[in-house]
C-alpha positions in Angstrom: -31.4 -23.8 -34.8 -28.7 -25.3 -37.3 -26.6 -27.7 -35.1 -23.5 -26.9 -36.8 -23.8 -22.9 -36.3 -23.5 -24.2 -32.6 -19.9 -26.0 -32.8 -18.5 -23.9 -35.9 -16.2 -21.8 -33.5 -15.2 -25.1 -31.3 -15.2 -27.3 -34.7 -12.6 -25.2 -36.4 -10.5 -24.5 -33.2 -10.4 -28.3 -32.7 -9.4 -28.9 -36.6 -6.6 -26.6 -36.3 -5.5 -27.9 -33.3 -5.3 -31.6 -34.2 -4.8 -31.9 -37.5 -1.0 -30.8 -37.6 -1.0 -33.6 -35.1 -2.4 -36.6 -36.6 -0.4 -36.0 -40.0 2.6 -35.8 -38.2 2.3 -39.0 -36.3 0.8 -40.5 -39.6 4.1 -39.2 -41.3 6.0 -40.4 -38.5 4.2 -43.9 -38.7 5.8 -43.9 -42.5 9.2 -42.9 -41.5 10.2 -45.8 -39.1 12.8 -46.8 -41.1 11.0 -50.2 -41.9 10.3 -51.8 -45.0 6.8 -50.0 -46.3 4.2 -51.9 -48.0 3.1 -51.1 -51.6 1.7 -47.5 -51.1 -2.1 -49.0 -52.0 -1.7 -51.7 -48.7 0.2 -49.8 -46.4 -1.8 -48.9 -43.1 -0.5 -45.1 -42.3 -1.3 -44.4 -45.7 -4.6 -45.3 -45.6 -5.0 -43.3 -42.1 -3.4 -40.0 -44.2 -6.3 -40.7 -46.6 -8.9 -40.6 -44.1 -7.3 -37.5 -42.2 -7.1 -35.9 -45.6 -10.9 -36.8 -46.5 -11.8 -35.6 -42.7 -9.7 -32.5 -43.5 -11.7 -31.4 -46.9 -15.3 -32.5 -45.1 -14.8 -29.9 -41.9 -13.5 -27.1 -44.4 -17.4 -27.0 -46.1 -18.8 -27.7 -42.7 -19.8 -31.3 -42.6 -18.6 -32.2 -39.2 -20.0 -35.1 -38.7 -18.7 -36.9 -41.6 -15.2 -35.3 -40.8 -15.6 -37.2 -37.3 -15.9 -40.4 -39.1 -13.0 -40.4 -41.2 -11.1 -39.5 -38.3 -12.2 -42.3 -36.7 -12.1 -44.4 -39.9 -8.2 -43.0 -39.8 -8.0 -44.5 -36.5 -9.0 -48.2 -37.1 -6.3 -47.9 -40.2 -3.8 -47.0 -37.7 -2.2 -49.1 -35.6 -0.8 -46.2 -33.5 -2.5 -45.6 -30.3 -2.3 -41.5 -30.5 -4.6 -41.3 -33.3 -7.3 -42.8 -31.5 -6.2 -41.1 -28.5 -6.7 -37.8 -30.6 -10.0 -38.6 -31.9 -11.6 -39.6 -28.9 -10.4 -36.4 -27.5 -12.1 -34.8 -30.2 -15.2 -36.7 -30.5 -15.3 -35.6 -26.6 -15.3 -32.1 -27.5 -18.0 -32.1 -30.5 -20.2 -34.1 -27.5 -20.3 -37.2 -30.2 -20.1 -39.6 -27.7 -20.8 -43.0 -29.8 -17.4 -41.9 -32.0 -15.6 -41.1 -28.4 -16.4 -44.8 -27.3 -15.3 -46.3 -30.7 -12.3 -44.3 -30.8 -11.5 -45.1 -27.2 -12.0 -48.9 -27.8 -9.9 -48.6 -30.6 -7.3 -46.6 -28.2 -7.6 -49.6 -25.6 -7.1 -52.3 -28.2 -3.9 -50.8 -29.7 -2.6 -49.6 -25.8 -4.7 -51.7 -23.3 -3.0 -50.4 -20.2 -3.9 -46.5 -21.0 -6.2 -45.4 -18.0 -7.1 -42.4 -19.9 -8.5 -44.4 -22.6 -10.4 -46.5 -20.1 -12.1 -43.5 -18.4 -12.9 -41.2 -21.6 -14.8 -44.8 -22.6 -16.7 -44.9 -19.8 -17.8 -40.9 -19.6 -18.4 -41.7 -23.0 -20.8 -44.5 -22.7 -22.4 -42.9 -19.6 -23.6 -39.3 -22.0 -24.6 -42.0 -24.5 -27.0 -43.4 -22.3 -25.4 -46.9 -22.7 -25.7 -47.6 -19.2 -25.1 -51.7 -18.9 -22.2 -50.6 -21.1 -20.9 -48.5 -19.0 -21.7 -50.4 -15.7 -19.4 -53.2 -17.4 -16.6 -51.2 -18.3 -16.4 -49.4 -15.1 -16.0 -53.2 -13.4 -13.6 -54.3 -15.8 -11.8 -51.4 -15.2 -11.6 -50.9 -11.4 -11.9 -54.8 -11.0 -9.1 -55.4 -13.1 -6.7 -56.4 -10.3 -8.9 -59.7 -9.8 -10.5 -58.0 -7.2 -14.2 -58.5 -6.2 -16.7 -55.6 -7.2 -17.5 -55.0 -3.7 -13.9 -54.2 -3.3 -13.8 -51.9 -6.2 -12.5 -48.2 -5.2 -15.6 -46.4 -5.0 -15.0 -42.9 -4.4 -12.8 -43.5 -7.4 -15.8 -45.0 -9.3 -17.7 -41.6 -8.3 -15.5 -38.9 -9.4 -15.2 -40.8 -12.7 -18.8 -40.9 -13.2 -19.4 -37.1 -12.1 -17.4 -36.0 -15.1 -20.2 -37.5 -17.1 -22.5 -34.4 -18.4 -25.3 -36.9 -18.2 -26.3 -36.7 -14.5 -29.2 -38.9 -14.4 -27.4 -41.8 -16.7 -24.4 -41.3 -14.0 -26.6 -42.0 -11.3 -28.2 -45.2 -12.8 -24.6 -46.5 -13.5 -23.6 -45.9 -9.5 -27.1 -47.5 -8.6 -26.8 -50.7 -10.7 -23.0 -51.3 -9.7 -24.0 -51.0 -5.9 -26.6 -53.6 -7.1 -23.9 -56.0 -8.7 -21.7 -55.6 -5.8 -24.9 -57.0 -3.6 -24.4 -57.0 0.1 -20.7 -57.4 0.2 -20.0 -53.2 -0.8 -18.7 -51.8 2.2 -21.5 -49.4 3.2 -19.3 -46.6 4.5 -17.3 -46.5 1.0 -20.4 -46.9 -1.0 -22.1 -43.8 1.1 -18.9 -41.8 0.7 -18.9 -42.5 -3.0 -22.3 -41.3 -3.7 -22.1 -38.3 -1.4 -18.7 -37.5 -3.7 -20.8 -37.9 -6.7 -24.1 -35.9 -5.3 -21.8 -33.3 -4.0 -20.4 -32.8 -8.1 -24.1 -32.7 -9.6 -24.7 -29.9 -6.9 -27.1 -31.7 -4.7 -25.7 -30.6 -1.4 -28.5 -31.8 1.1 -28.7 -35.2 0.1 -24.9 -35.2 -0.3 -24.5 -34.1 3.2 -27.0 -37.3 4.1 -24.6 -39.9 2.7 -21.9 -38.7 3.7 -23.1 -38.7 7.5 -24.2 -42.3 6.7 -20.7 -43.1 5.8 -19.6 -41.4 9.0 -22.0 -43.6 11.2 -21.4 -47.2 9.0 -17.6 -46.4 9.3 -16.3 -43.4 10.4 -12.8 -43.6 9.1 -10.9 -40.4 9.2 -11.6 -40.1 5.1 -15.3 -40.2 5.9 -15.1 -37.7 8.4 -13.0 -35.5 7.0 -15.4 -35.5 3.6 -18.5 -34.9 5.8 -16.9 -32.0 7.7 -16.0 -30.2 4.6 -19.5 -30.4 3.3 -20.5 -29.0 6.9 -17.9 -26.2 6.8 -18.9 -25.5 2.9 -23.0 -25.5 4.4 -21.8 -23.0 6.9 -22.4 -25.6 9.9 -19.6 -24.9 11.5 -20.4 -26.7 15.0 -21.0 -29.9 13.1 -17.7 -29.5 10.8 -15.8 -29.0 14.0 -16.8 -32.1 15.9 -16.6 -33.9 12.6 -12.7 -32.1 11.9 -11.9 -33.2 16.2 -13.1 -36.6 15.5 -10.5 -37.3 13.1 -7.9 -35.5 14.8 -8.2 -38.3 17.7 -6.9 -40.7 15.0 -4.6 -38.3 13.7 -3.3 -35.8 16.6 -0.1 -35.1 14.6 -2.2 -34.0 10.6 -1.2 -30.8 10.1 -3.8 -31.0 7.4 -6.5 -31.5 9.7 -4.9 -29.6 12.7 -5.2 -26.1 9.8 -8.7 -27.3 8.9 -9.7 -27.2 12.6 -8.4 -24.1 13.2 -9.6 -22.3 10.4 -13.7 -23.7 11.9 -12.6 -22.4 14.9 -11.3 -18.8 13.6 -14.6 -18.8 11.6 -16.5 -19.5 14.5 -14.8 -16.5 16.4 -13.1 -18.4 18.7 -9.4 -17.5 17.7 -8.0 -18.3 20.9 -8.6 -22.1 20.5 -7.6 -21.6 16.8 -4.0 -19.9 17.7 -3.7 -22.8 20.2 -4.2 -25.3 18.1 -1.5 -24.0 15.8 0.8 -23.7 18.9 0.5 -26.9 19.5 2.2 -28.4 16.3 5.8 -29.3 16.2 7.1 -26.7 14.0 5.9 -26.5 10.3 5.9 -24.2 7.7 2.0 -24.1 6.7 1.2 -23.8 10.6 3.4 -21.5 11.6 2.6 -19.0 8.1 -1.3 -19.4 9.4 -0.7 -18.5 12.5 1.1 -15.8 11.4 -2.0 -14.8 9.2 -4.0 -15.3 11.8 -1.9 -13.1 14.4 -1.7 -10.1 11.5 -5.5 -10.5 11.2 -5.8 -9.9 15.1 -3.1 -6.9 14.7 -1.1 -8.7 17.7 2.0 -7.4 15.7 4.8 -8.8 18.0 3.5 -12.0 18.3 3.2 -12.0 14.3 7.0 -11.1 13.9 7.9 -13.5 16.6 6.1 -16.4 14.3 7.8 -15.0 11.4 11.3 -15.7 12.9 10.2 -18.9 14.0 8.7 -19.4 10.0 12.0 -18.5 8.6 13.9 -21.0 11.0 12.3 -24.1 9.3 11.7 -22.7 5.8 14.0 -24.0 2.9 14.8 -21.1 1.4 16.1 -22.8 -1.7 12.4 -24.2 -2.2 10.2 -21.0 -4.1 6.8 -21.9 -2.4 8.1 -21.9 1.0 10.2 -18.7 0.4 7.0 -17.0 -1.2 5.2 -18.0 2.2 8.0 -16.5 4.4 7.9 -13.3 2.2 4.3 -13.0 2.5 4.3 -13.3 6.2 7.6 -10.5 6.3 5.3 -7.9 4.2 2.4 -8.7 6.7 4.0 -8.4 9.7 5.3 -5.3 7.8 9.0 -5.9 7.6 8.8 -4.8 4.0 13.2 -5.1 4.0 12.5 -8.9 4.7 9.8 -9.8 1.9 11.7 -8.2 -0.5 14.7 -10.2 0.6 12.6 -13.3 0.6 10.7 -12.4 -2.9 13.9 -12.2 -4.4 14.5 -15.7 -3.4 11.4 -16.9 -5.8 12.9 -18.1 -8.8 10.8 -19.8 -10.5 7.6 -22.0 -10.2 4.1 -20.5 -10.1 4.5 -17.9 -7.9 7.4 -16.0 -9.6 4.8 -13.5 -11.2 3.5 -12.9 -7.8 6.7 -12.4 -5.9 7.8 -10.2 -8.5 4.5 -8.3 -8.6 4.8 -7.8 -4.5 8.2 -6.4 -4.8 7.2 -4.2 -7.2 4.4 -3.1 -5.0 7.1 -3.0 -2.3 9.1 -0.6 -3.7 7.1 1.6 -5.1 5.7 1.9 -1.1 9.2 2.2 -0.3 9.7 4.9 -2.5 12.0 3.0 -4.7 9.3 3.9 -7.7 12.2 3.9 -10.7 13.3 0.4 -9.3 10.0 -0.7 -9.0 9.1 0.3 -12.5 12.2 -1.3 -14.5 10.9 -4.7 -12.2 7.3 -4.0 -13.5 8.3 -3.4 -17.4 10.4 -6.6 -17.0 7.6 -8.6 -15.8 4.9 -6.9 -18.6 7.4 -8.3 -21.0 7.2 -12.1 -20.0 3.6 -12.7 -19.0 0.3 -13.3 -20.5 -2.5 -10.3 -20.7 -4.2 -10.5 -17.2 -0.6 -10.5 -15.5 0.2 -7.2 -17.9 -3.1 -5.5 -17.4 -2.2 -5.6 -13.2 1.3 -4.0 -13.8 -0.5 -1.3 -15.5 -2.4 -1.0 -12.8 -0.1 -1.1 -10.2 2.4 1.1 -11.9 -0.7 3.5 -12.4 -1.5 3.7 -9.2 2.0 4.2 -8.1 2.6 7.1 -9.9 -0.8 8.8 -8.7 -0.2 8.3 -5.1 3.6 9.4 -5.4 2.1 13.1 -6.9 2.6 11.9 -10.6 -0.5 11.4 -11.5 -0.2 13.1 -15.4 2.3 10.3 -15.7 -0.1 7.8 -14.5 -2.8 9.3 -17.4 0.1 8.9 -19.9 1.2 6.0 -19.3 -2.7 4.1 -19.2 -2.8 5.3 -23.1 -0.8 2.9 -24.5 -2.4 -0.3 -23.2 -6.4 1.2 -23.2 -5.4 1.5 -27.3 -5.0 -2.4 -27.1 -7.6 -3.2 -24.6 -10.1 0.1 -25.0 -12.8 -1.8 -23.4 -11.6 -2.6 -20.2 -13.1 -1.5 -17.1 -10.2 -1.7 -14.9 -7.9 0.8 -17.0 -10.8 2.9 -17.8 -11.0 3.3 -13.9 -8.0 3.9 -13.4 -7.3 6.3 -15.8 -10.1 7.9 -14.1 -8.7 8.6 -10.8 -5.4 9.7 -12.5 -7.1 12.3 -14.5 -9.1 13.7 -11.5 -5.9 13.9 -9.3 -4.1 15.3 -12.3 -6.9 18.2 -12.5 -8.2 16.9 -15.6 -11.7 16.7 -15.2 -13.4 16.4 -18.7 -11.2 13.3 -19.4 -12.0 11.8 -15.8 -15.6 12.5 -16.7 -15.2 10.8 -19.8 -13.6 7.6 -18.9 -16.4 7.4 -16.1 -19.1 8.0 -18.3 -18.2 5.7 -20.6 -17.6 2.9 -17.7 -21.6 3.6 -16.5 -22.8 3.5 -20.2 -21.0 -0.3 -19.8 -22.3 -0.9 -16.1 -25.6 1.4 -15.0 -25.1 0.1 -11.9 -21.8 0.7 -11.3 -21.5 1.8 -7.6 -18.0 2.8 -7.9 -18.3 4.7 -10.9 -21.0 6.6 -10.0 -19.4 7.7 -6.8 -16.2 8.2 -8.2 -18.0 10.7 -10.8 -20.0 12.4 -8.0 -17.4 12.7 -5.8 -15.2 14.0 -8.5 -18.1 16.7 -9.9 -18.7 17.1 -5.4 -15.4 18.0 -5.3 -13.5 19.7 -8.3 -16.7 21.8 -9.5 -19.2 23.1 -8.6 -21.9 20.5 -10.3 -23.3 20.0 -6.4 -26.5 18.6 -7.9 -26.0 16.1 -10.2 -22.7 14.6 -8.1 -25.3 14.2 -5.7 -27.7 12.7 -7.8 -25.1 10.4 -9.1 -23.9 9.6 -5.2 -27.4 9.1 -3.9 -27.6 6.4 -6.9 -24.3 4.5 -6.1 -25.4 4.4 -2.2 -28.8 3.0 -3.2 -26.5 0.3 -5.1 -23.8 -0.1 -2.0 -25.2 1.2 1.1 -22.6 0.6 3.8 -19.6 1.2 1.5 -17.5 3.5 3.4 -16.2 5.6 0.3 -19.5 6.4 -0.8 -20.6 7.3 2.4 -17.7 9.3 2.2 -18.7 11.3 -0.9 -22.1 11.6 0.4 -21.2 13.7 3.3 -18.4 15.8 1.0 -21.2 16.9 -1.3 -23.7 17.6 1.6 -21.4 19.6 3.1 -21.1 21.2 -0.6 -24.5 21.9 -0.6 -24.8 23.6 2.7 -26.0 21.0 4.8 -23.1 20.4 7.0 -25.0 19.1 9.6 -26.3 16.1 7.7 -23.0 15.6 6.3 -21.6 14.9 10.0 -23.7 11.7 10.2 -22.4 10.1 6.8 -18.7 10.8 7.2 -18.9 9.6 10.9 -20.5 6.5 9.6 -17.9 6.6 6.4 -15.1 6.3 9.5 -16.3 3.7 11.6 -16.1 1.8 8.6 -12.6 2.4 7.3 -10.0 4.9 9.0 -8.2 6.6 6.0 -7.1 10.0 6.0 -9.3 11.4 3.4 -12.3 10.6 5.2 -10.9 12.3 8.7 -9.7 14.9 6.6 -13.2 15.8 5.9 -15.1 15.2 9.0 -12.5 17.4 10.5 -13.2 20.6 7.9 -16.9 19.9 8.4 -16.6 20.0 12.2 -14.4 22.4 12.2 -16.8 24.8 10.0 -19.6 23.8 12.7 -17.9 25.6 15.2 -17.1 22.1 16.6 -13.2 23.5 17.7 -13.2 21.1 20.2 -14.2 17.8 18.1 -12.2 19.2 15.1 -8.6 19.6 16.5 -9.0 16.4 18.7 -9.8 14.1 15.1 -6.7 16.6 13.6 -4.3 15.5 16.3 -5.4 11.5 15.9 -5.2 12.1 11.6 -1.7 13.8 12.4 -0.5 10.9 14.7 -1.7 8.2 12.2 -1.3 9.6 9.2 2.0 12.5 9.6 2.5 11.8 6.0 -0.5 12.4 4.4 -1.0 15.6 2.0 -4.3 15.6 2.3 -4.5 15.4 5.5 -1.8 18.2 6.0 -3.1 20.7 3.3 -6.6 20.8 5.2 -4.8 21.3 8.4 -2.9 23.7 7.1 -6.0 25.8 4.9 -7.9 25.6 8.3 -5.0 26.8 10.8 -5.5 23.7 12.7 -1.9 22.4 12.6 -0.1 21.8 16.3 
């Protein structure tokens, strides 16, 4: 295989990138205001030649030579960023020997650069240089005066897990442990290696060391570092002694105080979880999990009592903390509050979110013209995946609010700039089937199968779709009997199972899916069904008592009120 067919794409991405950069600091190198050499002697010059060599070498794809003028450019230069910018780049091509030269060269010219010291090192490691590297990683760390053994280790790990050279990486760990000779501390050294086990995604034996750190030290560091590898091994009993362990030296970590709560609330034991919670002095990130935690449990009151509380300490001037207080509001459902409390966000990273949830917010609140002006100002200022949710959201706004040929219109414009996406295409798909427009449906689902064969929710959105607005009986159930092969237990295709039984004239099979479908998710549809099927069973009885529950739960529902209404069964 030709090695350059391999970094063409990355090669010219990386020329484009850096080459406005070098000339301008070379150009800014000649424009001082100093004095300049002859133009034959002068040094930023001669680094414009070699950029300019570099530059004509990568446009007929000799790559490697272009990498050497670029670092020639760099020993011309006495400015620091064009070696930094080289040994970046070396970095991405995975030349290591140029990345260590340029990095030296960086380190010469700006000797205090920690960047410089560590892309030097990774570099060394992937090189295989591995004396080389064990020295520069003790000059580095050491450079304090301090002893080896005293070097920070775990810092000394994560450094050397960045290498791509995992075995190189290892030997480098091993033969500093070996300098540092009896004197490491064993608990750091453990720690250390665990850390760098743990990267190169040897779990076991990372979970070894870092229990031999906990038994040589036991600091709360070492025990908090073992208990996540326990929580992330799915030991949950041993992540929770480890987690109460280092909560005895630390009662008052709020850090520690979540992590032990979230074992126990994993473990099923929420009581102890929402105690430990209580038992903080008053904090934002306790009080918003237990919150969570209460919503979870449905105990609404207590939830809206915690959300007061939240709201109390909460610096409502501070975007993250009013995004957590808005959260907790639409949660607990006080949809007034989050929106109040969105509206507070700003700025910072969650401004797209808390303007997303408003959005979502009003359009529940029925507010759908406000929501869409938010929407179309958000799809303005964001980046593609952020745009591709507001035309989801929006979509599906629009469909549930009995618009749904607006939804179908409105997905045309970005499916004709993003024509293969899945998500739109499914979308569009449920807007066209609640709009009545079946062969487009059928169309957009087709095409999403011929994509994914095993699709599950395509294929039971086209079954149930064929089930339910034709009357193609056997291939929806053909195409449902696929999807639940795929996704047995997924209450919508159980669902769709039982509506096309019941299509088919076997009623009393479709009982057993759709009761199945509602023990797994209570949604008006599904109860809807199971009440028409009953009801044509001559189960009266069964039938009105699910129609009065669906009524109570759901007194807004059209689909739950047209079948009530087509079968006489309304109060």
């Amino acid at each position: 295989m030709d090695k350059h067919a391999i970094f063409l794409p990355a090669a010219r991405q990386i020329k484009r990138i850096l080459l406005a950069s070098l000339f301008l600091i070379v150009a800014g190198c000649a424009g001082t205001g100093q004095e300049r050499a002859p133009e034959n002697e002068a040094p930023g010059d001669d680094a414009a030649m070699h950029i300019a060599t570099a530059e004509r070498l990568a446009d007929v794809g000799e790559y490697e030579s272009a990498l050497q003028e670029y670092l020639a450019a760099a020993r011309a230069s006495d400015d620091p960023e064009i070696a930094r910018m080289v040994t970046r780049l070396a970095g991405r091509l995975q030349n290591w020997q140029v990345a260590a030269e340029a990095a030296l060269r960086w380190l010469e010219l700006d000797p205090e650069a920690a960047t410089a010291h560590q892309l030097r090192i990774v570099a060394l490691v992937n090189e295989g240089r591995q004396e080389a590297a064990v020295e520069a990683v003790a000059g580095w760390l050491a450079a304090d005066g301090r002893d080896l053994a005293d070097i920070e280790w775990r810092r000394a790990a994560a450094l050397l897990a960045a290498a791509s050279e995992r075995e190189s990486a290892r030997s480098v760990f091993d033969r500093l442990v070996e300098r540092a000779g009896e004197d490491a501390p064993r608990d750091d050294v453990a720690h250390a290696e665990s850390i760098l086990l743990w990267q190169h995604g040897e779990t076991a034996p990372a979970r070894e060391r870092a229990r031999d750190a906990v038994e040589a030290g036991g600091e709360v560091e070492h025990l908090v570092w073992a208990a996540q590898l326990a929580a992330e091994d799915e030991d949950l009993d041993s992540a929770l002694t480890l987690y109460r362990r280092a909560r005895a030296d630390r009662p008052d970590d709020v850090g520690l105080a979540l992590s032990e709560a979230e074992v126990l609330r994993q473990l099923e034991r929420d009581e102890e979880a929402i105690s430990v919670l209580r038992a903080l002095e008053p904090d934002v990130d306790a009080l918003y999990t237990l919150g969570i935690y209460l919503v979870q449990l449905d105990r609404s009151e207590e939830a809206e009592e915690t959300w007061h509380r939240l709201v109390e300490v909460v610096d409502g001037d501070e975007p993250e903390q009013a995004f957590l207080a808005a959260q907790l509001a639409e949660l607990a459902g006080r949809d007034d509050d989050a929106l109040e409390w969105y509206a507070r966000v700003t700025s910072g990273p969650r401004l797209e979110q808390a303007l997303l949830r408003r959005s979502v917010i009003l359009g529940r609140s029925q507010r759908v013209d406000e929501a869409r002006d938010l929407l179309e100002r958000l799809r303005a200022d964001t980046g593609p995946e952020m745009q591709q949710e507001t035309w989801l959201i929006e979509a599906e706004m629009l469909r549930s609010t009995g618009r749904a040929d607006e939804a179908v219109a409105l997905l045309a414009e970005p499916l004709a700039d993003n024509p293969g996406s899945m998500d739109l295409l499914y979308a569009r798909a449920l807007s066209a089937a609640t709009a009545g427009e079946i062969d487009l449906a059928e169309q957009d689902l087709r095409r999403l199968i011929q994509m994914d064969p095993e699709n599950a929710m395509a294929l039971n959105a086209l079954g149930y779709t064929l089930a339910d607005q034709t009357d193609r009986y056997q291939e929806a159930y053909r195409l449902i009997e696929r999807a639940l092969e795929l996704d047995p237990e997924d209450p919508a295709t159980l669902d769709s199972m039982g509506w096309v039984l019941y299509r088919l004239g076997r009623a009393e099979e479709a009982v057993e899916y759709l009761e199945r479908a509602l023990a797994g998710e209570e949604n008006p549809e599904i109860m809807a069904h199971l009440v028409e099927v009953l009801h044509h069973l001559g189960r009266g009885e069964e039938a009105g008592d699910l129609a009065a529950r669906g009524l109570e739960q759901y007194p807004e529902s059209p689909y739950m009120l047209d079948t009530l209404e087509r079968l006489d069964l309304e109060p």
